[in-house]
C-alpha positions in Angstrom: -33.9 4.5 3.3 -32.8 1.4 4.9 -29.1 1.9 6.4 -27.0 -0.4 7.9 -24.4 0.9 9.9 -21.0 -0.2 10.3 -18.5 0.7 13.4 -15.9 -0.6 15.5 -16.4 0.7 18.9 -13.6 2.4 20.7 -12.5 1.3 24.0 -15.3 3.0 26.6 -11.8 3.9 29.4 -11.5 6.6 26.8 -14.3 8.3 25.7 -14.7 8.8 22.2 -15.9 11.9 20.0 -16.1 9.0 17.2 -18.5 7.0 18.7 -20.2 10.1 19.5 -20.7 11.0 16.0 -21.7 7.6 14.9 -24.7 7.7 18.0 -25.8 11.0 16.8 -26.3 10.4 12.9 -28.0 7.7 13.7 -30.4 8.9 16.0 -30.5 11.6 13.2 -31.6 9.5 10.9 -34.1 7.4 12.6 -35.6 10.5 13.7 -36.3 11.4 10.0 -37.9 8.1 9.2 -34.9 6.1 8.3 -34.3 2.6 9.4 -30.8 2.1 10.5 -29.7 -1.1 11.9 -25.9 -1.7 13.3 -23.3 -4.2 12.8 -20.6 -3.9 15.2 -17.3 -4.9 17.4 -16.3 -3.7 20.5 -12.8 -3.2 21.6 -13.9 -3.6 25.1 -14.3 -7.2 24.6 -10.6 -8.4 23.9 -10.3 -8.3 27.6 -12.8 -11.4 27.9 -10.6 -13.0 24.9 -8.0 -15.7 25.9 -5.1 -15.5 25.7 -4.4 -17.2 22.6 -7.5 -15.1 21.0 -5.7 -11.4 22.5 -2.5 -12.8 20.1 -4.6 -13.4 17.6 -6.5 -9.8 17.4 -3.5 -8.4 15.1 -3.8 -10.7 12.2 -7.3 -9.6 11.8 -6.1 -6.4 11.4 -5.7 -6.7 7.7 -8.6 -9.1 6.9 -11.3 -10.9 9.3 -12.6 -13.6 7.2 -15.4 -14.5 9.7 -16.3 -10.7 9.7 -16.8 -11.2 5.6 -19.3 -13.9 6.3 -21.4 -12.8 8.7 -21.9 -9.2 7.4 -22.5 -10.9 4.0 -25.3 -13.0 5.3 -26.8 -10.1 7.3 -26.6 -7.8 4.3 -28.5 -11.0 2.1 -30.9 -11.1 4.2 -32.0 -7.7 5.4 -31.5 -6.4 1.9 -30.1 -2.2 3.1 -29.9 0.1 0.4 -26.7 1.5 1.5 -24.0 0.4 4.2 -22.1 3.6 6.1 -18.7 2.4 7.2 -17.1 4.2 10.3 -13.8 2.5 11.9 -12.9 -0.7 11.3 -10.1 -1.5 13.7 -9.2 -3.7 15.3 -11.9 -6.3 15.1 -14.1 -5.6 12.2 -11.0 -4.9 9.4 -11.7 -4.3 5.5 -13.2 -7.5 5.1 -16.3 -4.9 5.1 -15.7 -3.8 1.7 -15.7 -7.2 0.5 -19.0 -8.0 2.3 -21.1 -5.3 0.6 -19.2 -5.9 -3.1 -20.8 -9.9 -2.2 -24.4 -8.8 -1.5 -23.7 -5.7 -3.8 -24.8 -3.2 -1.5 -23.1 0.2 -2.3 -21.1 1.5 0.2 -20.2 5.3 2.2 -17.0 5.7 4.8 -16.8 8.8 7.0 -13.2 8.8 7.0 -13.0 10.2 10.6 -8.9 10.4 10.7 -6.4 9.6 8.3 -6.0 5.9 8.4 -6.0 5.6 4.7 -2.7 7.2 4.5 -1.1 7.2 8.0 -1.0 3.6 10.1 -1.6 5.5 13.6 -4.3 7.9 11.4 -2.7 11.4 13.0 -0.4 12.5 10.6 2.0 13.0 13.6 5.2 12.1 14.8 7.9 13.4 17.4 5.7 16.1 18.3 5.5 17.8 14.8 3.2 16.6 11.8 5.2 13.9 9.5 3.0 13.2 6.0 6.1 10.8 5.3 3.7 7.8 4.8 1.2 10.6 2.6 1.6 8.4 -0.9 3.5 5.9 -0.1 2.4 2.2 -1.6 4.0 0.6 1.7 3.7 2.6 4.9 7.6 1.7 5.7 8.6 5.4 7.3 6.2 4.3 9.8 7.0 0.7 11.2 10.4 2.2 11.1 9.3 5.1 14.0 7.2 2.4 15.8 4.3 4.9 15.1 1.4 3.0 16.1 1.5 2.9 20.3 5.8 3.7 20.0 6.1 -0.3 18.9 7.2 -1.6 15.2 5.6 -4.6 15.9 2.1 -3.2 16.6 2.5 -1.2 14.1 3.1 -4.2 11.2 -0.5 -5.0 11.0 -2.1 -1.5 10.3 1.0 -0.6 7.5 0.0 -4.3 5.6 -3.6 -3.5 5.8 -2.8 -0.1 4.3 -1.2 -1.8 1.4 -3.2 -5.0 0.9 -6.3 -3.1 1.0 -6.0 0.2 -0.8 -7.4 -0.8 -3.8 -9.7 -2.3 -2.6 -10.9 0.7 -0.6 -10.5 3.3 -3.0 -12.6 1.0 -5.3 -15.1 -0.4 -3.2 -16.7 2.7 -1.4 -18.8 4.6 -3.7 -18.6 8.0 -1.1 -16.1 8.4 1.2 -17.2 11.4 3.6 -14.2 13.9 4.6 -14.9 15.4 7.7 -12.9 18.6 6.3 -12.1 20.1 3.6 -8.3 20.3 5.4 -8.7 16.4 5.2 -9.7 15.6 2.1 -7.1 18.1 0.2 -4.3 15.7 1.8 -6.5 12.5 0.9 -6.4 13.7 -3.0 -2.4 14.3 -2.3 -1.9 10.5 -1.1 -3.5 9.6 -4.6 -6.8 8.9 -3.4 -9.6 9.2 -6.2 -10.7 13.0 -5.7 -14.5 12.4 -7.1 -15.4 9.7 -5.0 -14.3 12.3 -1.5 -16.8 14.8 -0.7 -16.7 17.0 2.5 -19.3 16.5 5.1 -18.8 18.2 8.4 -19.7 16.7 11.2 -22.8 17.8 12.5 -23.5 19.3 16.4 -26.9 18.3 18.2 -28.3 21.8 19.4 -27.8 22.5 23.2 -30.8 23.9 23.7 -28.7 26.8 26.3 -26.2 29.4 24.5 -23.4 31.8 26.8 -25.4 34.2 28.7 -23.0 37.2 30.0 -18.9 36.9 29.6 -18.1 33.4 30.7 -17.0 31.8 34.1 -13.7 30.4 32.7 -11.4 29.0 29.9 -11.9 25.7 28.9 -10.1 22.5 27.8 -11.9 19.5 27.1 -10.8 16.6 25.1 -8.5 13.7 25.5 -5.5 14.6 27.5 -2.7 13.6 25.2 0.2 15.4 23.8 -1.4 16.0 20.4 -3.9 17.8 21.8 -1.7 20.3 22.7 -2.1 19.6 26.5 2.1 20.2 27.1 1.4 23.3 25.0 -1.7 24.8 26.8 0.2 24.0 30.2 3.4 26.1 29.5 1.4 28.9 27.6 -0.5 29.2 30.8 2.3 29.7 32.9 3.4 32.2 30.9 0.3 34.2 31.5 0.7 33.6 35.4 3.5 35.0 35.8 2.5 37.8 33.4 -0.6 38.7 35.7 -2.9 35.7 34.1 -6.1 35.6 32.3 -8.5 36.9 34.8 -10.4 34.4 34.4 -9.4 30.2 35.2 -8.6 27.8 33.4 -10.9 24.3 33.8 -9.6 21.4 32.0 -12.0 18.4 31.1 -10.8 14.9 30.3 -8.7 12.1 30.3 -5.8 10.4 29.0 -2.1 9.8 29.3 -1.0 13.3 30.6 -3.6 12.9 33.2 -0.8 12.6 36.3 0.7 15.8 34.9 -1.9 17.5 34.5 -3.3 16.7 38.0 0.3 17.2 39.3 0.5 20.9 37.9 -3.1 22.0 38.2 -2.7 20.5 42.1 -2.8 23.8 44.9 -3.3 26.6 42.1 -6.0 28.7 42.3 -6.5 29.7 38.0 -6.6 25.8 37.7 -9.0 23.0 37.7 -8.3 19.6 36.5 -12.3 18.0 36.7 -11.7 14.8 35.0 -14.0 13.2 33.1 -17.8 14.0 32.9 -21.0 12.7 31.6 -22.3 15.0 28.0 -25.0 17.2 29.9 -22.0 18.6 32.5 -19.9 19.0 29.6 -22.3 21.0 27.9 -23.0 23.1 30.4 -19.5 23.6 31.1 -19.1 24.5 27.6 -22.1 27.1 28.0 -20.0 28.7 31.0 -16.8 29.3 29.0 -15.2 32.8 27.9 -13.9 30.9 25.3 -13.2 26.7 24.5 -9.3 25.9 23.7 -8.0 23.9 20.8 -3.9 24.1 20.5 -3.6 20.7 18.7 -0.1 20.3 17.7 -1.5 17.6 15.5 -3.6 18.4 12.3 -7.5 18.0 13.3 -9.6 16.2 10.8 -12.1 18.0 12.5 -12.5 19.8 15.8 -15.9 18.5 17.4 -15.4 20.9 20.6 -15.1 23.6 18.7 -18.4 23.0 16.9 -19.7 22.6 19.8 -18.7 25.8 21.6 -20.0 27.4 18.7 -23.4 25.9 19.2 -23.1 27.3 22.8 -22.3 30.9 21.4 -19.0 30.8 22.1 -16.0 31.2 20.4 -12.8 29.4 20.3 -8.9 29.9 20.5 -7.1 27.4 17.8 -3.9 26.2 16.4 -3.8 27.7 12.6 -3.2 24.6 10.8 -5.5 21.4 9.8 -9.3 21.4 10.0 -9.5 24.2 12.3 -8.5 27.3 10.1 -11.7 26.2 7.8 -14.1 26.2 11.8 -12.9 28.7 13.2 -12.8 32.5 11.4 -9.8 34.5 12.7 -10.8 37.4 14.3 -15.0 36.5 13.5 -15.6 33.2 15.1 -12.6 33.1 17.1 -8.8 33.0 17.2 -6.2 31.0 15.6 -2.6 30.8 16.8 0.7 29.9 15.5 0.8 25.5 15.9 3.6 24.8 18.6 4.2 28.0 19.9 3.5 28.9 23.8 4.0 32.6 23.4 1.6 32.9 20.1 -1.4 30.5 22.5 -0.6 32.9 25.7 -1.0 36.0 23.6 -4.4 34.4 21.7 -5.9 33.5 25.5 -5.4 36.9 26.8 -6.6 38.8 23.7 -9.8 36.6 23.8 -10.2 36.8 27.6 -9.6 40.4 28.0 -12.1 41.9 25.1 -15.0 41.2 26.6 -16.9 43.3 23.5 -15.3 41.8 21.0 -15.7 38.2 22.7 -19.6 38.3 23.2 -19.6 39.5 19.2 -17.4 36.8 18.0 -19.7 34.1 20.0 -22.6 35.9 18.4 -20.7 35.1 15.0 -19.8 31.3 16.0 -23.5 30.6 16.5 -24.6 31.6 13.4 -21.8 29.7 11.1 -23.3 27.1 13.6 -26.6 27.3 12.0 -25.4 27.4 8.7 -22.7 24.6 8.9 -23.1 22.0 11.8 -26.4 22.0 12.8 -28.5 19.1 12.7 -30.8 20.1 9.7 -27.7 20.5 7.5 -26.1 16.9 8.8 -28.9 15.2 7.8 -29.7 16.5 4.5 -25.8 16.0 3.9 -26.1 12.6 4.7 -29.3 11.8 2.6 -27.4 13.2 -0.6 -24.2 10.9 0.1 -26.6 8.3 0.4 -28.4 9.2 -2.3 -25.2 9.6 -4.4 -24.0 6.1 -3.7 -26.4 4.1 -4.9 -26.9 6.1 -7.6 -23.1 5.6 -8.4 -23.6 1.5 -7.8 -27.1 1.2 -9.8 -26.9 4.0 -12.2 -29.1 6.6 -13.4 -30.4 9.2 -10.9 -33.0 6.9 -8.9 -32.5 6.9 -5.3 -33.4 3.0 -4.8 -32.0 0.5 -7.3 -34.9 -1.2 -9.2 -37.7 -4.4 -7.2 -36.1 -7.3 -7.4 -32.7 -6.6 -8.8 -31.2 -4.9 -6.1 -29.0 -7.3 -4.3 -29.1 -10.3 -6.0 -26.5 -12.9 -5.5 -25.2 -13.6 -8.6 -24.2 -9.7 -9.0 -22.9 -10.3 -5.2 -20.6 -13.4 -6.5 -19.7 -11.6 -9.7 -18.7 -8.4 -7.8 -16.4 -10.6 -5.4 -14.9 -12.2 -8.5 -13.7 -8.8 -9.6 -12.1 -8.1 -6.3 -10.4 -11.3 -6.1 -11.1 -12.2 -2.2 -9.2 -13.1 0.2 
């Protein structure tokens, strides 16, 4: 198949499991014979913007006209047989959807958050999840918080884009992929049409090294930001120090907005180390070293990439019970889920896990094989192929993979598609 891929690259200061994924499925798929070409924005180049041009990056937000036309020409003229949208903010926008209905190219999302029903896309507010934008027509509640970066006023443009463009969203993507079944359960809640969302994990390259022995240490590694539990992990931790510890310490990875406190409280102890950020083969080597990888998200995961990974590396994972993780992780099999928010539940969870060495080395043994079933690369790309395969079948009809020579992206269908959505 010929697949054209779609993506609004995330800042490189913070590095990004979305981009991640994006870089992987496509060397997936090219790696199976595919051709995938890209069309994309970067957020690292509103630096080199003017001034005037920075102040004008929120009212593309909603719609980027100039986006519309170029991706339509591009689509006209290589002729894909399915576009796979990832983000679209801040620089692409939905204009997207309006560029495949022109060259009437059928369309897949991986909906990687929940930006179709929540303006920030976490679900999370206050430090507790908040679904008070979860089927709303206008996303009110949250320009009210100032959810989007604490500001109402940055967070104006993503709640009008939510309303100006749901329909033509939820009518112009043949396949949206969830990324859990967690996910998509609160997707079909918001009023989201339930038989165009199918579930397709995300998919974990193979290390190529698994655990050998009990593990050096505990592990952290992912943005450091309050929704990732980071506040959390550092008071359950105390509590374990002044309980005797872990035996074992505790090595965080990452960066974010936390970083000073982290550095600050990891600075002079001897069951901490803060390493920063590091490239993916000293991350997944430091994965391979671990007892067992942390995830106490006070925020509802769409997914959970690290712990995929760990269970790639045979080894298993301590999680907050709630979101995308109580579908990964298998309490008491794969790993260990705690009570979301609560230090004492975490503590307990991290000794348990760090102390039954028996049980540890069986439930890593157990994480690599749901590995093999669910995440590995074989099952990613035959998952992809079907939602492919799936939407163009649901834009052409019938059961054919390809629509028929000649009549596959013509532009009078293209025009008459666009009349039907009404532009903008």
């Amino acid at each position: 198949m010929r697949v054209l891929v779609v993506h609004n690259r995330y800042s490189s200061a913070q590095p990004s499991g979305e981009n991640r994924v994006v870089d992987q499925e496509a060397g997936l798929l090219r790696a199976a014979g595919h051709r995938v070409d890209v069309f994309e924005r970067r957020s690292d180049d509103i630096a080199a913007r003017s001034l005037l041009g920075k102040a004008a990056v929120p009212l593309l937000v909603p719609w980027n006209p100039a986006v519309r036309s170029r991706l339509a020409a591009r689509l006209r003229a290589e002729r894909p047989d399915v576009v796979h949208v990832h983000n679209v903010f801040p620089l692409l926008s939905p204009a997207v959807i309006a560029a495949c209905a022109d060259a009437d190219v059928p369309v897949v999302a991986t909906l990687h958050n929940y930006t179709q029903v929540c303006p920030p896309g976490t679900l999370h507010r206050d430090g507790k999840v908040c679904t008070e934008c979860v089927g709303a027509k206008v996303s009110l509640p949250a320009v009210r918080h100032g959810c989007y970066r604490d500001s109402r006023l940055a967070t104006v443009p993503l709640a009008v884009s939510l309303a100006v463009n749901r329909r033509r969203w939820w009518t112009g993507v043949e396949r949206f992929f969830c990324i859990s079944a967690a996910q998509r359960d609160v997707l079909v809640r918001s009023g989201m049409p339930p038989e165009r969302l199918v579930v397709k994990h995300n998919f974990v390259p193979d290390p190529g090294a698994r655990r050998v022995g009990a593990g050096e240490h505990l592990l952290f590694l992912g943005r450091l930001a309050e929704t990732k539990g980071v506040g959390l992990l550092m008071a359950a931790w105390d509590r374990l120090a002044a309980d005797g510890g872990a035996g074992v310490p505790l090595v965080l990875v990452g960066a974010g907005p936390l970083e000073r406190e982290v550095t600050a409280w990891a600075a002079g102890r001897d069951d901490v180390r803060y390493l920063g950020l590091r490239d993916p083969q000293e991350c997944w080597d430091t994965v391979a070293r671990s007892v067992a990888v942390l995830a106490p998200s006070v925020a509802m995961e769409t997914f959970g990439l690290v712990v995929a990974e760990a269970m790639a590396a045979e080894v298993p994972a301590v999680a907050a019970g709630h979101g995308a993780f109580v579908e990964l992780v298998e309490n008491g099999v794969t790993g260990l889920l705690h009570e979301p928010g609560d230090a004492a539940a975490l503590a307990a969870a991290i000794r348990r896990i760090a102390t039954e060495r028996d049980r540890n080395r069986e439930m890593g043994q157990a994480a690599r094989r749901r590995y093999e079933r669910n995440f590995s690369p074989a099952v990613g790309l035959e998952r992809l192929e079907e939602g492919y395969r799936a939407a163009i079948a649901g834009r052409y009809g019938g059961g054919n993979s390809t629509p028929p020579a000649g009549d596959a992206h013509t532009g009078s269908r293209g025009d008459s598609r666009a009349s039907r959505d009404g532009g903008m």
